[in-house]
C-alpha positions as CSV (number, residue, x, y, z in Angstrom):
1,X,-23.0,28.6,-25.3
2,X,-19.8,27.5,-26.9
3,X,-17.5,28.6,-24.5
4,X,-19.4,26.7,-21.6
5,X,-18.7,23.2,-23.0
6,X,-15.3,23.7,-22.0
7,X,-16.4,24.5,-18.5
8,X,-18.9,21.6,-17.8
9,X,-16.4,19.2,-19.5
10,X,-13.8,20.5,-16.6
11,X,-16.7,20.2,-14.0
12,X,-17.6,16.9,-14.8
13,X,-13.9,15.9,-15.0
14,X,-12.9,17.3,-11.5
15,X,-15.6,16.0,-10.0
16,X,-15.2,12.2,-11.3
17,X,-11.2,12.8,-9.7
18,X,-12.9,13.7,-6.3
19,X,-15.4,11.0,-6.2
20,X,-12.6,8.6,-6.9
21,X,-10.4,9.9,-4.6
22,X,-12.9,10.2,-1.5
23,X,-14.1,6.9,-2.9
24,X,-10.3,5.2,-2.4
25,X,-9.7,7.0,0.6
26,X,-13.0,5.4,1.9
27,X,-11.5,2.3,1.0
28,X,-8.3,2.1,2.5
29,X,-8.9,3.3,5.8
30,X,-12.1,1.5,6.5
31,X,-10.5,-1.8,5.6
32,X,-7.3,-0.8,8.1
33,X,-10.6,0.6,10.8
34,X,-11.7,-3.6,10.6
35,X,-8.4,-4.8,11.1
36,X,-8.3,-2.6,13.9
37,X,-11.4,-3.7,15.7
38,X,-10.5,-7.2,14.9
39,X,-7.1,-6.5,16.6
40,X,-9.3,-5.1,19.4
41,X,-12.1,-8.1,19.9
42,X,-8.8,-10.1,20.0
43,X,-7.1,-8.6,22.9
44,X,-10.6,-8.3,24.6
45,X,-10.6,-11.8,23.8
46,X,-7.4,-13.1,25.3
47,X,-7.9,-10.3,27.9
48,X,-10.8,-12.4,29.5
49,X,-9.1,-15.6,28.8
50,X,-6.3,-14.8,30.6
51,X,-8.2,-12.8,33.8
52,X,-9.9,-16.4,33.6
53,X,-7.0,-18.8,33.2
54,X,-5.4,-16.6,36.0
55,X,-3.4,-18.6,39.3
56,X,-3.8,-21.8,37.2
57,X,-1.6,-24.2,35.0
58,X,-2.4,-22.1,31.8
59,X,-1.5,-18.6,33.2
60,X,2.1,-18.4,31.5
61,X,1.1,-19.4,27.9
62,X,-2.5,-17.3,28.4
63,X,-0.3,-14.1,29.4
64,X,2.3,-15.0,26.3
65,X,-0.5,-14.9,24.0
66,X,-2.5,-11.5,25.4
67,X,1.3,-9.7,25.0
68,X,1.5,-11.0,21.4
69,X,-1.9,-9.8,20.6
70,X,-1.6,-6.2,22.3
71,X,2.0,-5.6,20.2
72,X,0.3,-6.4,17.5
73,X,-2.6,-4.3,18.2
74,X,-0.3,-1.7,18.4
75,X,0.8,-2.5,15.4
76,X,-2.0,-2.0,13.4
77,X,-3.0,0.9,15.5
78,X,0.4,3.0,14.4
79,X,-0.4,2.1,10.7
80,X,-4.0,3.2,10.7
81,X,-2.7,6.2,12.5
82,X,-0.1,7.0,9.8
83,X,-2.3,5.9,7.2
84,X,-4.7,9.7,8.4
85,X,-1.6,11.2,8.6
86,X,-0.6,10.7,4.5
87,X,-1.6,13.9,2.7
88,X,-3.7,12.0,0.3
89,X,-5.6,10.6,2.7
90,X,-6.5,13.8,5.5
91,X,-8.7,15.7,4.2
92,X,-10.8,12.8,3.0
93,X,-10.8,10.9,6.0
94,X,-11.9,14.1,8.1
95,X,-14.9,15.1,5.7
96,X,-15.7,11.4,6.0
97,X,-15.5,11.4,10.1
98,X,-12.3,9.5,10.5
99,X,-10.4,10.5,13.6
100,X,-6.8,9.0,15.1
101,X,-7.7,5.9,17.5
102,X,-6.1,7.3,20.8
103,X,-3.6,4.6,22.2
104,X,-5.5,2.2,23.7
105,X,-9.1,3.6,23.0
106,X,-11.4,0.9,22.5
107,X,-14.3,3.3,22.4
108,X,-13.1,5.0,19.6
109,X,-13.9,1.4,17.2
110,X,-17.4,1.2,19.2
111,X,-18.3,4.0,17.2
112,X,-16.9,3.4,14.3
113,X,-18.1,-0.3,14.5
114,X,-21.4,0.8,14.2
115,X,-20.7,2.9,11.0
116,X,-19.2,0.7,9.1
């Protein structure tokens, strides 16, 4: 019985370090998966705007505005991307059903949309 303590203590203690670090993982990459369908809804946004504002006075500053948003889409897309690829973060993020957004995919945050 004495030589068990040591054991659970270990258990106990390994555990906690993976709770915590599924737990941060969890953390990081779902708040860079909201910036990410923000990003999106933006672009969708200006996206219809601009299909709207199309032939008229607007049209130059409406298609300024859609390539400002889709860079910086990408942006964030590359990050979030990167941010699966750290080591720290992989195998979390694939237990917990994180997958690379493809470029461009705006199915890929329907889904996730839903989840989180």
């Amino acid at each position: 019985m004495t030589s068990a303590i040591p054991y659970i203590i270990a258990t106990v203690g390994i555990g906690a370090l993976l709770a915590l670090w599924f737990i941060t993982t969890y953390q990081v990459i779902s708040r860079k998966t909201q910036d990410l369908i923000h990003a999106a809804d933006q672009v969708r946004l200006l996206r219809e705007s601009f299909h709207q504002m199309r032939n008229g006075p607007h049209e130059a500053s409406a298609k300024k505005m859609l390539d400002t948003s889709t860079r910086i889409y990408s942006q964030i897309e590359k990050s979030y991307n990167e941010t699966l690829r750290k080591p720290l973060c992989r195998a979390p993020a694939f237990v917990m059903g994180f997958r690379k957004a493809e470029k461009g995919t705006i199915q890929f945050l329907e889904s996730r949309r839903k989840s989180l």
